[in-house]
MDAnalysis code that builds the backbone (N, CA, C; Angstrom):
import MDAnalysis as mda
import numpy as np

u = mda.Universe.empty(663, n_residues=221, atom_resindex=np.repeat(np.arange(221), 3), trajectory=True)
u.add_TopologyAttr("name", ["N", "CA", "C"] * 221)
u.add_TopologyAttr("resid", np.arange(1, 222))
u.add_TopologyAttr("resname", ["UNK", "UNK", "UNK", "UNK", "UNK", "UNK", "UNK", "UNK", "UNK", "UNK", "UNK", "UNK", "UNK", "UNK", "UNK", "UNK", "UNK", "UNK", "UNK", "UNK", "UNK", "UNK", "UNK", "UNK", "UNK", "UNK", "UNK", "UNK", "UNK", "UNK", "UNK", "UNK", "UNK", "UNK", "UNK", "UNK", "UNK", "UNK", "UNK", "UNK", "UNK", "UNK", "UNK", "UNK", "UNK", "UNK", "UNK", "UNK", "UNK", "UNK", "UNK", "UNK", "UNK", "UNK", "UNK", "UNK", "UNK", "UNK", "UNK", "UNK", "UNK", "UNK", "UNK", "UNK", "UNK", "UNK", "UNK", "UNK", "UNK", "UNK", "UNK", "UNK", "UNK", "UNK", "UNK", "UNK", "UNK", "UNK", "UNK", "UNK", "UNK", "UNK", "UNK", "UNK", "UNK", "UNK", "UNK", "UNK", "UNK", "UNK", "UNK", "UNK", "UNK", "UNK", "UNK", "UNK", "UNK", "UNK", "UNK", "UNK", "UNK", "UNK", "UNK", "UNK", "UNK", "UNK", "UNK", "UNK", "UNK", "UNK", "UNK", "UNK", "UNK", "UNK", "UNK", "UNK", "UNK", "UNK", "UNK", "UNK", "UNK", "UNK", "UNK", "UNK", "UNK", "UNK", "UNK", "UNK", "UNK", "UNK", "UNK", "UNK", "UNK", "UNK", "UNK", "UNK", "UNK", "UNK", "UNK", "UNK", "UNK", "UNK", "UNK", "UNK", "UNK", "UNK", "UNK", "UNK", "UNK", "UNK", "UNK", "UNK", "UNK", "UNK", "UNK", "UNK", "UNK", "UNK", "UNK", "UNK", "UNK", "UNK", "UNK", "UNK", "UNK", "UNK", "UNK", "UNK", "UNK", "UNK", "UNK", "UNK", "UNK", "UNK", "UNK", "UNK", "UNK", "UNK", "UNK", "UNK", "UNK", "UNK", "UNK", "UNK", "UNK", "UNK", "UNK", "UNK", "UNK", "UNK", "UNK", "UNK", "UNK", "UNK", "UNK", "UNK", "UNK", "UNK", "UNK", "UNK", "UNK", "UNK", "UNK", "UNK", "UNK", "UNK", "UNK", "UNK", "UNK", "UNK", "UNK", "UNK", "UNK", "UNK", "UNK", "UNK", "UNK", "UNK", "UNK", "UNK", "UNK"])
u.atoms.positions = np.array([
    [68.439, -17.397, 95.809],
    [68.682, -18.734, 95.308],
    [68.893, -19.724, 96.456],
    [69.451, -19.012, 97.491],
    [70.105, -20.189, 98.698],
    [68.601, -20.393, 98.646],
    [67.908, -19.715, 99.643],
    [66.600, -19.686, 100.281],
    [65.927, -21.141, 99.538],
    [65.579, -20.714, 97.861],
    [64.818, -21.631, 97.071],
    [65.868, -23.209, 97.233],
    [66.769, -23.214, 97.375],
    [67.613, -24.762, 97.147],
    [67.333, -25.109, 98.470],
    [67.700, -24.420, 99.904],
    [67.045, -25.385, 101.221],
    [65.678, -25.301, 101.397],
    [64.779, -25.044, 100.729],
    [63.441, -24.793, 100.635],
    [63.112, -26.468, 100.069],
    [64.132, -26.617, 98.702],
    [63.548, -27.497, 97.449],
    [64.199, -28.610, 98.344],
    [65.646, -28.957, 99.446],
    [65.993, -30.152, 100.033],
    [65.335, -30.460, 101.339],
    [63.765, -29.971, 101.655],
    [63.150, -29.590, 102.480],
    [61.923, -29.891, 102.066],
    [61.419, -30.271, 100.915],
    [59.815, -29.854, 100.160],
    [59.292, -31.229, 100.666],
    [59.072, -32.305, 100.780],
    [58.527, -33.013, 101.365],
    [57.867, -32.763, 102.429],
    [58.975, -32.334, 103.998],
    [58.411, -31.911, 104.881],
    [57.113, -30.877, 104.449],
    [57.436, -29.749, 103.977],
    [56.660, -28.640, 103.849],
    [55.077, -29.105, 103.168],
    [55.556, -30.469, 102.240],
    [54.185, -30.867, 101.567],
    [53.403, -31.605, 102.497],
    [53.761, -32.354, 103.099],
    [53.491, -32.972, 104.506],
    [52.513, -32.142, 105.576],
    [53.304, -30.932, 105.691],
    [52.629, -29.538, 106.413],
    [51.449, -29.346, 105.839],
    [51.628, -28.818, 104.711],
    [50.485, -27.990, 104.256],
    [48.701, -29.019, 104.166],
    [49.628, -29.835, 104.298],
    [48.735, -31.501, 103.912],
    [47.597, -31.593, 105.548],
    [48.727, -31.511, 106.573],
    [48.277, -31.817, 108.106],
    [47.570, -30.355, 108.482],
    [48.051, -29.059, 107.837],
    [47.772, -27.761, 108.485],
    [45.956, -27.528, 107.811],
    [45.916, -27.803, 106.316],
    [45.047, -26.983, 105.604],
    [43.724, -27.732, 104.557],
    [44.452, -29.364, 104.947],
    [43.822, -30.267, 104.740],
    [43.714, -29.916, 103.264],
    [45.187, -30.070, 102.335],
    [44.968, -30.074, 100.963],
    [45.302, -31.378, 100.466],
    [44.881, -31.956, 99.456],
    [45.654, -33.080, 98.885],
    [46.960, -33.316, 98.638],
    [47.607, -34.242, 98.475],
    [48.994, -34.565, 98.639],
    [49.306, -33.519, 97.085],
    [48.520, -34.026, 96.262],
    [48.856, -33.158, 94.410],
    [48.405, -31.509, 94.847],
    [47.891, -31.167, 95.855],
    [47.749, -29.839, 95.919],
    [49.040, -29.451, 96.314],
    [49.001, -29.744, 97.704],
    [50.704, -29.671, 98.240],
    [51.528, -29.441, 97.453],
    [51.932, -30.679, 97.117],
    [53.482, -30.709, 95.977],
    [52.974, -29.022, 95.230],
    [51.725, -29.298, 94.188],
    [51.749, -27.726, 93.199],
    [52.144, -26.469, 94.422],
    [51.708, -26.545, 95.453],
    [52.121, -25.109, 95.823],
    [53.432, -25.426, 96.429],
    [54.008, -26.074, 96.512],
    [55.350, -26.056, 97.363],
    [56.302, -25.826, 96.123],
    [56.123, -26.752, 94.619],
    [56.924, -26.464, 93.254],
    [56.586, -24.797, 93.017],
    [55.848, -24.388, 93.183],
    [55.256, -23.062, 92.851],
    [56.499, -22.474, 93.761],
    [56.131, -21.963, 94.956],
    [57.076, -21.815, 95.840],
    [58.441, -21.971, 95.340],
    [58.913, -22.767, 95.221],
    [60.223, -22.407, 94.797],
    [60.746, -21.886, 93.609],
    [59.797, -22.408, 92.908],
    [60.219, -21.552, 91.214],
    [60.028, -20.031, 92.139],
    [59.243, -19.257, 92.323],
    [58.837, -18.248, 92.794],
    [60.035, -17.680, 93.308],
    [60.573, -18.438, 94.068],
    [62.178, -17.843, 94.815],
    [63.404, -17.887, 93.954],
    [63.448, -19.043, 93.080],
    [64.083, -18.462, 92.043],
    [64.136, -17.686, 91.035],
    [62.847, -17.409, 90.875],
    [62.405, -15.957, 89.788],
    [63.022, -14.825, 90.697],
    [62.971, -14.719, 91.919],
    [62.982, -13.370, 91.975],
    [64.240, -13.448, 92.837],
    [65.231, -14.586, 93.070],
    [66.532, -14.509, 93.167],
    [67.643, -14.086, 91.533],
    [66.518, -14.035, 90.713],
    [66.970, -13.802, 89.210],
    [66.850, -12.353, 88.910],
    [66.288, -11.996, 89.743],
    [65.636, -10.546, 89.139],
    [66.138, -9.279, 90.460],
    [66.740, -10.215, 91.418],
    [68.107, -9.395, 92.430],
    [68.558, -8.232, 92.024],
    [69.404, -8.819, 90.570],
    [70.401, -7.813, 89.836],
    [69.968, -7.513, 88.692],
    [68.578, -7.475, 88.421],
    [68.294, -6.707, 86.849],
    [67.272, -6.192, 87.133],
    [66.810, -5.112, 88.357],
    [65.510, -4.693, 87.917],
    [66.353, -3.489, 88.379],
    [66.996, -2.752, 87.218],
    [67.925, -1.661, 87.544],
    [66.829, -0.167, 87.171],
    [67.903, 0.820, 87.511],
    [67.081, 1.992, 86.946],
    [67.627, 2.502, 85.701],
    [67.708, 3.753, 85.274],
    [67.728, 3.934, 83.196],
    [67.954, 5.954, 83.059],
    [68.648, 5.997, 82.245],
    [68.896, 7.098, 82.001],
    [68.199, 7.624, 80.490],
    [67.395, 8.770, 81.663],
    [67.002, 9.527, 80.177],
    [66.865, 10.546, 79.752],
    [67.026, 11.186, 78.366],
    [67.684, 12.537, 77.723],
    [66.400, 13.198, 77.212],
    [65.852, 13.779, 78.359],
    [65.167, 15.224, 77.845],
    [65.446, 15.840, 77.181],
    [64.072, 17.391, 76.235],
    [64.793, 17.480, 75.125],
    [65.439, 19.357, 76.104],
    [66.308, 18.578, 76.503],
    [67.135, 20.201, 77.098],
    [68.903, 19.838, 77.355],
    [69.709, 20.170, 77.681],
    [70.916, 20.169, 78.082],
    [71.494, 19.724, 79.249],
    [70.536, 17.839, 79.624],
    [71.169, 17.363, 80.843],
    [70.198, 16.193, 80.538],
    [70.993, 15.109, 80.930],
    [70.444, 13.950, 81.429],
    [69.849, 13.755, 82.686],
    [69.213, 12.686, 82.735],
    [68.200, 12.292, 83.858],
    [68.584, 10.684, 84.500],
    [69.360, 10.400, 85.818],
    [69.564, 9.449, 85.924],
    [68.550, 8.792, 86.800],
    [67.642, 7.963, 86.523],
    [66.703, 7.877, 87.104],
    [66.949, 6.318, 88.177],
    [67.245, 6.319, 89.636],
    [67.920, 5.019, 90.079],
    [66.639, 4.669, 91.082],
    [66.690, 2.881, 91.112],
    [65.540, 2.705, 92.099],
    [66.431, 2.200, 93.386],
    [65.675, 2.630, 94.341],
    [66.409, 1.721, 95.582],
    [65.465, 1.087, 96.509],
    [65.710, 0.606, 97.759],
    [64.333, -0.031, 98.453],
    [63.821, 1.156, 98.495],
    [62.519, 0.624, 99.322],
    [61.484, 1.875, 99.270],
    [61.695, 1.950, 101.085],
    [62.465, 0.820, 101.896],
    [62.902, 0.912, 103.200],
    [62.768, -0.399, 104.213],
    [61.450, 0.231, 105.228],
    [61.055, -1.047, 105.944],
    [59.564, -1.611, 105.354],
    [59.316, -2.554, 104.857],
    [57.825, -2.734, 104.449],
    [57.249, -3.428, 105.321],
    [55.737, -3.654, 105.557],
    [54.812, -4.508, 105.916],
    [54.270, -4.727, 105.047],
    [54.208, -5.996, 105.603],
    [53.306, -7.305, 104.443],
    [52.162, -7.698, 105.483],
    [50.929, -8.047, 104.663],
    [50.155, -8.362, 105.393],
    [49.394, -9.530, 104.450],
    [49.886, -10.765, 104.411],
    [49.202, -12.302, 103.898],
    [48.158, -12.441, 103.516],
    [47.568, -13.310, 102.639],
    [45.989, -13.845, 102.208],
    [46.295, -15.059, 103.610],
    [44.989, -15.668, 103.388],
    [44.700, -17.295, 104.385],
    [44.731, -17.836, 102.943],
    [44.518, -17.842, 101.943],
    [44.817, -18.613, 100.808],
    [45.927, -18.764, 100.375],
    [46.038, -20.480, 100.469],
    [47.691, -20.378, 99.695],
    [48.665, -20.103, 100.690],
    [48.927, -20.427, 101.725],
    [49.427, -19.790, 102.659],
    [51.065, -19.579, 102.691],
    [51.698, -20.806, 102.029],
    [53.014, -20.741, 101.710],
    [53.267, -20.228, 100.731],
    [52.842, -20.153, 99.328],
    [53.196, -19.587, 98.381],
    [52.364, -18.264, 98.319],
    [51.617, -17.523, 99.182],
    [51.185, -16.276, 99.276],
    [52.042, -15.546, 100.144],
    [52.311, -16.475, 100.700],
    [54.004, -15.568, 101.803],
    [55.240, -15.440, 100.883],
    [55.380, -16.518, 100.385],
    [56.725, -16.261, 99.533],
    [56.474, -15.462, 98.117],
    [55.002, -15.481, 97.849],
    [54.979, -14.555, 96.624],
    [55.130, -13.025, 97.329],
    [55.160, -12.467, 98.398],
    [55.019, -11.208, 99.125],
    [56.550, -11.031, 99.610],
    [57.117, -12.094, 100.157],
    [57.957, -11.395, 100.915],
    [59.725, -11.654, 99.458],
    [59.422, -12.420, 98.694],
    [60.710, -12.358, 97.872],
    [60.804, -11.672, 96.988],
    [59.846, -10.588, 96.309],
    [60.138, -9.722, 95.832],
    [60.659, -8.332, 96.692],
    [59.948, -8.554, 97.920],
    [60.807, -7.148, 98.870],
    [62.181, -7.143, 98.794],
    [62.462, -8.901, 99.568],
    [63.919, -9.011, 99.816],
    [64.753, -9.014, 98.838],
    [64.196, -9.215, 97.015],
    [65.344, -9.327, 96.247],
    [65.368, -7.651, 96.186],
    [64.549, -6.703, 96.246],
    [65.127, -5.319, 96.471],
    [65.639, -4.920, 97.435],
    [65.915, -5.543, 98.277],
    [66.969, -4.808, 99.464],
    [65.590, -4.155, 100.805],
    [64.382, -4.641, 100.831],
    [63.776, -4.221, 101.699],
    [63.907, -5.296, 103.150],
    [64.307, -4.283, 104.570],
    [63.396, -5.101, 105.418],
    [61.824, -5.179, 105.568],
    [61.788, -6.489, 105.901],
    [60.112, -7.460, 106.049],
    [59.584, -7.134, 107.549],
    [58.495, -6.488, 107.640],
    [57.802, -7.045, 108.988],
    [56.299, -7.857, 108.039],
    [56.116, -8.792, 108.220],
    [55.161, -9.871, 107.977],
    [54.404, -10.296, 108.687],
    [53.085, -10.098, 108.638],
    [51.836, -10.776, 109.013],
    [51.403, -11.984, 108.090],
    [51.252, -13.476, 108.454],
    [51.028, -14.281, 107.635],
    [49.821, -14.544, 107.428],
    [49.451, -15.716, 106.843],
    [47.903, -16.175, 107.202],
    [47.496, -15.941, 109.058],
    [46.166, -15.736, 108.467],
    [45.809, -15.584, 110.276],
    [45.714, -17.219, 110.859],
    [45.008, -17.706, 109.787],
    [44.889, -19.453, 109.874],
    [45.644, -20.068, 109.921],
    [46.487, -20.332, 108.921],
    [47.764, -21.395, 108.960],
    [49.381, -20.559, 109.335],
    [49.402, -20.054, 110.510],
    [50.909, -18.952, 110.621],
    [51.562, -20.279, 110.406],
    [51.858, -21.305, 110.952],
    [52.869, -22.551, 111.266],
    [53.653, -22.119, 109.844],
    [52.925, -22.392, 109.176],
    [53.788, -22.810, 107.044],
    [54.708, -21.102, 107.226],
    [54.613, -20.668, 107.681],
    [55.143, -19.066, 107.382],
    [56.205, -19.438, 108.521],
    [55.800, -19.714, 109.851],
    [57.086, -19.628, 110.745],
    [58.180, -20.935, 111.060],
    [57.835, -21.980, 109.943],
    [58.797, -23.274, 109.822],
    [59.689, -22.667, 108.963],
    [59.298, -21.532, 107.991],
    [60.715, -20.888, 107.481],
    [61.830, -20.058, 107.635],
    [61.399, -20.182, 109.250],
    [63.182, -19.619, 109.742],
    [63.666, -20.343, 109.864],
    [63.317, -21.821, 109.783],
    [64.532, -22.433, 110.087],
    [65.466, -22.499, 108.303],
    [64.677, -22.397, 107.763],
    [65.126, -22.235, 106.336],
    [66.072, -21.034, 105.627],
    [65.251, -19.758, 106.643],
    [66.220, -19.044, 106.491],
    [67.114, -18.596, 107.494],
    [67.356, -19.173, 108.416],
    [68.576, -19.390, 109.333],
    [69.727, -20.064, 108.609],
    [69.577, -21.396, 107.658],
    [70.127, -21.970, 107.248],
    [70.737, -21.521, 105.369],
    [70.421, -20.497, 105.309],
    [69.882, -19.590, 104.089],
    [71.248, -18.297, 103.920],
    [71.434, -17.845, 105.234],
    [72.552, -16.572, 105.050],
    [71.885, -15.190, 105.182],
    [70.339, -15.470, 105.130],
    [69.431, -14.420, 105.456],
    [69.839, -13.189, 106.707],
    [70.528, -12.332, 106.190],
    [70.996, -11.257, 107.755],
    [69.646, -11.030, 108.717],
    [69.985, -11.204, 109.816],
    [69.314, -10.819, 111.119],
    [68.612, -9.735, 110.959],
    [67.331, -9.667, 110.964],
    [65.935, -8.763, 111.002],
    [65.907, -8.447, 109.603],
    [66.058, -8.975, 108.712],
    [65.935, -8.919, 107.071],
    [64.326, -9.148, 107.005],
    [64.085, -10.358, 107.742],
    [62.738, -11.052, 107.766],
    [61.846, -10.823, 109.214],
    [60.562, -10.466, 109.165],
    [60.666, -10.376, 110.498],
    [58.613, -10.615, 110.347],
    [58.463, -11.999, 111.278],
    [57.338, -12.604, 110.900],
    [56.389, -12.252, 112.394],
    [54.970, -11.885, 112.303],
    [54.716, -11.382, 113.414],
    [53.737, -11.999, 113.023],
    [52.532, -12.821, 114.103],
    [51.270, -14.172, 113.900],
    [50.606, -13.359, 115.157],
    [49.294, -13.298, 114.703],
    [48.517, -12.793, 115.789],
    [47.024, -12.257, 115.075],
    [46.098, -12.109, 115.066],
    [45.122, -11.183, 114.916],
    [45.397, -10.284, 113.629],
    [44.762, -10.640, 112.433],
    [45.238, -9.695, 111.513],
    [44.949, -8.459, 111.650],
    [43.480, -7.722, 111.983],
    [43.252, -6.517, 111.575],
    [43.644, -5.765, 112.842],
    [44.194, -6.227, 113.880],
    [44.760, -6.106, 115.077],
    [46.685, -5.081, 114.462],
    [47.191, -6.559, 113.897],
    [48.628, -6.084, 113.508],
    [48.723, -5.351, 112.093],
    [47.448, -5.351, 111.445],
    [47.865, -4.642, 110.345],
    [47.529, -3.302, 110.512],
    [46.102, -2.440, 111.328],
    [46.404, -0.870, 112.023],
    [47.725, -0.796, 112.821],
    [48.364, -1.524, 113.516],
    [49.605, -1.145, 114.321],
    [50.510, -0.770, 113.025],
    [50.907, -1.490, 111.919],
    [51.063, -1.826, 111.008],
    [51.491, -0.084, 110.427],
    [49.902, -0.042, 110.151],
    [49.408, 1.246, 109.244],
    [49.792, 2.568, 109.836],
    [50.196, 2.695, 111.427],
    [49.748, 3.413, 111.959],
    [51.138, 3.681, 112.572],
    [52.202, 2.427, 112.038],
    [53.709, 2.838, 112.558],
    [54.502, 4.025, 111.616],
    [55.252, 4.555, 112.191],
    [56.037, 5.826, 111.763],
    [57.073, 5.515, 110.930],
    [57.791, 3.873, 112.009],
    [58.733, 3.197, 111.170],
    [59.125, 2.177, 110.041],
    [56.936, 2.253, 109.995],
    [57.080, 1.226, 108.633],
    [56.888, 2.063, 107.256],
    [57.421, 2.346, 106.669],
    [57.917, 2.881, 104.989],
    [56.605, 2.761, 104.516],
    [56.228, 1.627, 103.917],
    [55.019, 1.190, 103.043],
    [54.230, 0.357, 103.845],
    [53.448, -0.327, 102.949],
    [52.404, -1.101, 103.697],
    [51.555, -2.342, 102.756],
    [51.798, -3.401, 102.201],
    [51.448, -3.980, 101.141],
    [50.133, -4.775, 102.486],
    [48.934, -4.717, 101.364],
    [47.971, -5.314, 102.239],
    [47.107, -6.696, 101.061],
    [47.374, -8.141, 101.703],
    [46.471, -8.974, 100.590],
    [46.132, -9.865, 101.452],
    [45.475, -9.106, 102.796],
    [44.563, -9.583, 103.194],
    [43.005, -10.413, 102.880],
    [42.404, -11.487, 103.274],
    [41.457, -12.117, 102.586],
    [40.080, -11.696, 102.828],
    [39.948, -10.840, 103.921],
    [38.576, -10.017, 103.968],
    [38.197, -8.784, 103.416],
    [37.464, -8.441, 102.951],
    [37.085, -6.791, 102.725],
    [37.044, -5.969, 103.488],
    [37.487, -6.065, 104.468],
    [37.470, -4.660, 105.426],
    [39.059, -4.268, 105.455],
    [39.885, -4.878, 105.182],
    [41.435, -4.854, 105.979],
    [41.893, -3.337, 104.945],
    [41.304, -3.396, 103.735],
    [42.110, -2.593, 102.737],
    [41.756, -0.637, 103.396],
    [40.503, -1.028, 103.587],
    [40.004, 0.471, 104.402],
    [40.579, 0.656, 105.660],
    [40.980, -0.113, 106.335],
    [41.516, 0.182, 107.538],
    [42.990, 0.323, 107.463],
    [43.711, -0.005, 106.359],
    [44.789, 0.370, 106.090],
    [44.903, 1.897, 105.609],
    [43.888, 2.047, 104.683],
    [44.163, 3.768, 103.967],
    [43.884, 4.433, 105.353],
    [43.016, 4.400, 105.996],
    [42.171, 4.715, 107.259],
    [43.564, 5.209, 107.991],
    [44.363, 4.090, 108.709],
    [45.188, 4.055, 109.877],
    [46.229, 4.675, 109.589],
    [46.867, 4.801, 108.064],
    [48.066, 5.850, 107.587],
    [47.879, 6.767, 107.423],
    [46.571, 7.724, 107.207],
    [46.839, 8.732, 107.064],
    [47.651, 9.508, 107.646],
    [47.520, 9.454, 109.009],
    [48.432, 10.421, 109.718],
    [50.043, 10.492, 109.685],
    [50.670, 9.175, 109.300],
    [52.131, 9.349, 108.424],
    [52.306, 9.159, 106.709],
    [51.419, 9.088, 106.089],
    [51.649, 9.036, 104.604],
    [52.087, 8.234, 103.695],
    [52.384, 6.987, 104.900],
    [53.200, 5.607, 104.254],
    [52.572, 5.372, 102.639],
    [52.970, 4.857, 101.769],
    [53.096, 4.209, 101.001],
    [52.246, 2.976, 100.739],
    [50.775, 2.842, 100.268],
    [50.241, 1.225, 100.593],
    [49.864, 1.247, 99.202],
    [49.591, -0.331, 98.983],
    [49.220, -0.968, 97.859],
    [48.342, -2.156, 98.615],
    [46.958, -2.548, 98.449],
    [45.894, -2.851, 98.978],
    [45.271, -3.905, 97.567],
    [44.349, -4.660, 98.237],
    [44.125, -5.560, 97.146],
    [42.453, -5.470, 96.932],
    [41.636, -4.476, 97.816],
    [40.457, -3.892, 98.038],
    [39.337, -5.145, 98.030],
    [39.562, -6.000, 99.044],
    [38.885, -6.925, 98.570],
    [38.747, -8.011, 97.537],
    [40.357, -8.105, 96.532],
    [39.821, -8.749, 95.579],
    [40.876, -9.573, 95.341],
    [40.609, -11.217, 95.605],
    [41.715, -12.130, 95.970],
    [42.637, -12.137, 94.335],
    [43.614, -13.125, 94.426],
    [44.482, -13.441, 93.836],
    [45.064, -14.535, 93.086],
    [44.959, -14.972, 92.272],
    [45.200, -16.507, 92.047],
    [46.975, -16.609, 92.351],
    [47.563, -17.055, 93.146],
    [48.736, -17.177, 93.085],
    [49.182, -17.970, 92.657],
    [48.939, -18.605, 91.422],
    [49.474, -19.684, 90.563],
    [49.477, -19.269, 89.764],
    [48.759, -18.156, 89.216],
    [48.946, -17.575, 87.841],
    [49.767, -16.434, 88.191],
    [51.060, -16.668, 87.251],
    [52.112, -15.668, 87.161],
    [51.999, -14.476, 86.956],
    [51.015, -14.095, 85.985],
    [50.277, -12.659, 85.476],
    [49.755, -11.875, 87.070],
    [49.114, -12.490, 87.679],
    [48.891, -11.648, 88.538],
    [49.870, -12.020, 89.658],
    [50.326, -12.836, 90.368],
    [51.342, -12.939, 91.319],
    [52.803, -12.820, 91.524],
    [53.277, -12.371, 90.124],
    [54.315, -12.155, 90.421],
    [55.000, -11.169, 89.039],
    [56.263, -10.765, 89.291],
    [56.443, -9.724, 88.287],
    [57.128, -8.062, 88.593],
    [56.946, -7.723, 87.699],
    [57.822, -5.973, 87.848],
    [56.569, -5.444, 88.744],
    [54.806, -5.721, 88.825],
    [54.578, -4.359, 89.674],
    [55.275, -5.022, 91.120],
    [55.061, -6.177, 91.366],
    [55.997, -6.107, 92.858],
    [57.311, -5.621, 93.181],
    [57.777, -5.645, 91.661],
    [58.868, -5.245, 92.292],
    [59.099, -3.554, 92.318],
    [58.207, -2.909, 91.623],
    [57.983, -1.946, 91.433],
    [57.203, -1.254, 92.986],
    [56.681, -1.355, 93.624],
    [56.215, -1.035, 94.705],
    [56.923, -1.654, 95.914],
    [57.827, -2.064, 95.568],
    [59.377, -2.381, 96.545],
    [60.422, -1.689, 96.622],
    [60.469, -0.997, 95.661],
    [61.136, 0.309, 94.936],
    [60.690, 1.788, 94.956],
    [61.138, 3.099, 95.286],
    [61.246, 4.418, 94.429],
    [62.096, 4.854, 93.952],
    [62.176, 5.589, 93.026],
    [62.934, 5.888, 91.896],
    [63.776, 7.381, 92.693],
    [64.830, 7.700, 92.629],
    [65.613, 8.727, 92.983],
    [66.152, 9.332, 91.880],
    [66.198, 10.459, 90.987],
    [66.113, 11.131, 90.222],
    [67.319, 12.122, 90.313],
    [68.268, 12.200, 89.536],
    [69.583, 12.457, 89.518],
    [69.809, 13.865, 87.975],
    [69.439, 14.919, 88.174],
    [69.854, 15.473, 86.864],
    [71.597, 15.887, 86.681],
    [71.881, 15.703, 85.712],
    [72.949, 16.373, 85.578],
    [72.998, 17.432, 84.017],
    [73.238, 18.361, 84.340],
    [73.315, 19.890, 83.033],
    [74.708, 19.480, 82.419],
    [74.714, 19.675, 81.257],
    [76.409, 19.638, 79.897],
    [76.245, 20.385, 79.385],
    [77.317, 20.669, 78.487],
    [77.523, 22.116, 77.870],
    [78.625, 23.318, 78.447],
    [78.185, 24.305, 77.725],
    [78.754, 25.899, 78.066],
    [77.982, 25.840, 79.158],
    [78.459, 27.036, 80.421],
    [77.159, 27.672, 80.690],
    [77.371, 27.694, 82.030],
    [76.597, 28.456, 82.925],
    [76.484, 28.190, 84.509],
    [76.253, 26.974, 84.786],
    [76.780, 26.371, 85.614],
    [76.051, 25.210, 86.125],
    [76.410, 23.662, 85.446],
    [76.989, 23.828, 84.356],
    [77.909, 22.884, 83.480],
    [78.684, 22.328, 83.803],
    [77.749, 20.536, 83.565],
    [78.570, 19.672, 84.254],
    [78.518, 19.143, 85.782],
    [77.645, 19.830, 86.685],
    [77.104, 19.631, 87.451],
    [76.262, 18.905, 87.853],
    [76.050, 17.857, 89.011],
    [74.980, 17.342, 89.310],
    [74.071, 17.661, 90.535],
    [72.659, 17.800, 90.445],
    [71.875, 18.499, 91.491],
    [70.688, 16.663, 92.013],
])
């Protein structure tokens, strides 16, 4: 919520930006910068309710099924949309508790790295966010190919990036979700935002516990 309120006492500048960076109309601007922040408040809403659920097999123990981050993620940006394709990527990580390493647009990085000062001013803990501008298919094999990155979200704007992601992890097993070539409207809610993000920000940790008579009764494994 902080994030989205110095974002929204800030949106001028940012419309201004996107205006000088990407050469959109002033009515384009404003829509993706309003986008943008609704966006941060959706998923400053969804912080504390995208819980996990208990469920009763048909045997003599429940199943507590809990999600937690999935760890450190990489994000890797469209060039479309450049502010609200960053903030549609990186605020569903952070409302699950993931650290960010981020690759932004390859084109417009500026709109991606004017928001530290936003989240400096935000309460954002130190390396929560962590924005890296350079050569995409460059940082996204380093990316693929690190030990210490968990997952690997790729919505890159060319067709090659998604193969070179499955390509470069094999050898640690990370976790990716890839967009195979096939862009995104990030204005439409249906596809940009929602439970699968937050769902691939997440794994589920699986808790049985046995009741009853019996060996093992009452126990949790």
């Amino acid at each position: 919520y902080y994030i989205a309120e110095n974002l929204s006492a800030r949106a001028d500048e940012f419309k201004k930006r996107l205006v000088d960076l990407t050469g959109a109309t002033p009515a384009q601007a404003k829509k993706e910068v309003d986008e943008s922040i609704r966006r941060l408040f959706t998923y400053g809403a969804w912080a504390d309710k995208y819980d996990g659920d208990v469920h009763y097999p048909p045997a003599r123990f429940v199943a507590v099924a809990m999600k937690e981050p999935v760890g450190t993620l990489g994000i890797v940006c469209p060039d479309e949309n450049p502010l609200l394709g960053f903030v549609s990527l990186f605020a569903p990580a952070m409302a699950m508790g993931c650290r960010s390493v981020i690759v932004p647009s390859e084109k417009y990085p500026l709109l991606a790295t004017d928001l530290y000062q936003i989240f400096d001013t935000s309460d954002v803990p130190a390396g929560a966010i962590n924005i890296v501008t350079g050569h995409r298919a460059e940082l996204t094999k380093t990316l693929a190919e690190h030990d210490d990155v968990d997952a690997l979200w790729y919505f890159g704007s060319d067709t090659t990036g998604s193969a070179l992601v499955e390509k470069s992890s094999v050898g640690n097993l990370k976790r990716t979700w890839v967009n195979n070539g096939k862009r995104r409207d990030w204005f439409d809610r249906a596809q940009a935002e929602g439970e699968e993000f937050l769902r691939y920000a997440t794994e589920i940790k699986n808790v049985w516990v046995p009741y009853g008579e019996g060996e093992g009764g009452g126990k949790a494994y």
